[in-house]
C-alpha positions as semicolon CSV with decimal commas, in nm:
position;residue;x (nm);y (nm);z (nm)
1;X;0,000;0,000;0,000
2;X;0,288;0,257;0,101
3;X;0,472;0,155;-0,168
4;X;0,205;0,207;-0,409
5;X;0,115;0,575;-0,278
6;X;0,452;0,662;-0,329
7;X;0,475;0,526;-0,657
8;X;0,175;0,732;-0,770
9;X;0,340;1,025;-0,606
10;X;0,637;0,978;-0,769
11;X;0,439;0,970;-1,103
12;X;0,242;1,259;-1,056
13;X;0,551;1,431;-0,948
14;X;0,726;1,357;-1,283
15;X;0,476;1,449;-1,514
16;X;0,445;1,793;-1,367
17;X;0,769;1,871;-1,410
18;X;0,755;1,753;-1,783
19;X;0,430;2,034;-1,804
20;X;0,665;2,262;-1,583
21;X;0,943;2,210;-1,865
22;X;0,710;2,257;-2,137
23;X;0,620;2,586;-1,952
24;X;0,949;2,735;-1,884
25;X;1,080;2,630;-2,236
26;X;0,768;2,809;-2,406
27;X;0,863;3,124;-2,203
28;X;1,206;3,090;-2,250
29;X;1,135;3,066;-2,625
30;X;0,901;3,348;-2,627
31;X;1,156;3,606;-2,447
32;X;1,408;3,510;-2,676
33;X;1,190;3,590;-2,942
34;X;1,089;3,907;-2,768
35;X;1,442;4,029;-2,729
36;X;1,561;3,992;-3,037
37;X;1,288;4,183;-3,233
38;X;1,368;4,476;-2,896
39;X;1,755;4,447;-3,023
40;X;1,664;4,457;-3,409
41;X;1,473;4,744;-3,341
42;X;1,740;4,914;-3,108
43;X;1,982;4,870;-3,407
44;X;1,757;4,992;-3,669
45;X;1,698;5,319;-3,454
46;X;2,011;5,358;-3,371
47;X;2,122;5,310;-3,750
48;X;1,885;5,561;-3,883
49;X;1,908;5,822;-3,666
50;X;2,343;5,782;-3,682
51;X;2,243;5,860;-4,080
52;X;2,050;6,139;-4,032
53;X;2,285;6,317;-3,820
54;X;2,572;6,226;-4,017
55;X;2,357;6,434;-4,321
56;X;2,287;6,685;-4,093
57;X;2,626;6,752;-4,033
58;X;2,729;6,730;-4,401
59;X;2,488;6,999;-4,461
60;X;2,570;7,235;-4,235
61;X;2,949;7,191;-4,338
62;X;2,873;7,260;-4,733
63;X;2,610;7,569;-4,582
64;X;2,914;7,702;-4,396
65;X;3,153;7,632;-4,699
66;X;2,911;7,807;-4,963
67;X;2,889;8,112;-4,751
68;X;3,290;8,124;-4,712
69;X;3,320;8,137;-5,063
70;X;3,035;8,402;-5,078
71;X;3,247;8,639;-4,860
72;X;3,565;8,568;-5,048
């Protein structure tokens, strides 16, 4: 009898940690999804905004060099 209580324990025990595993992989998969789209995002940002300031800059440099040779 006490041997067959703990083997149904034991059981019970073991498959929830198989839906437990299931669980924590399926989140695990989902964050990693998760962060990566964040990061690819991040990057594009980051990319786009470097461009436009890098034009910006360019810009303003050939404005300032137009108006030097203006005044010369």
């Amino acid at each position: 009898m006490k041997l067959s209580l703990m083997v149904l324990a034991l059981f019970i025990g073991l498959t929830g940690c198989a839906d437990l595993q299931d669980a924590g992989r399926t989140i695990g998969q989902t964050t990693k999804e998760v962060t990566t789209e964040i990061g690819h995002a991040t990057r594009d940002a980051t990319k786009a905004i470097g461009h436009a300031s890098r034009d910006a800059v360019k810009s303003v440099k050939a404005d300032l060099s137009d108006e030097g040779e203006k005044n010369n």
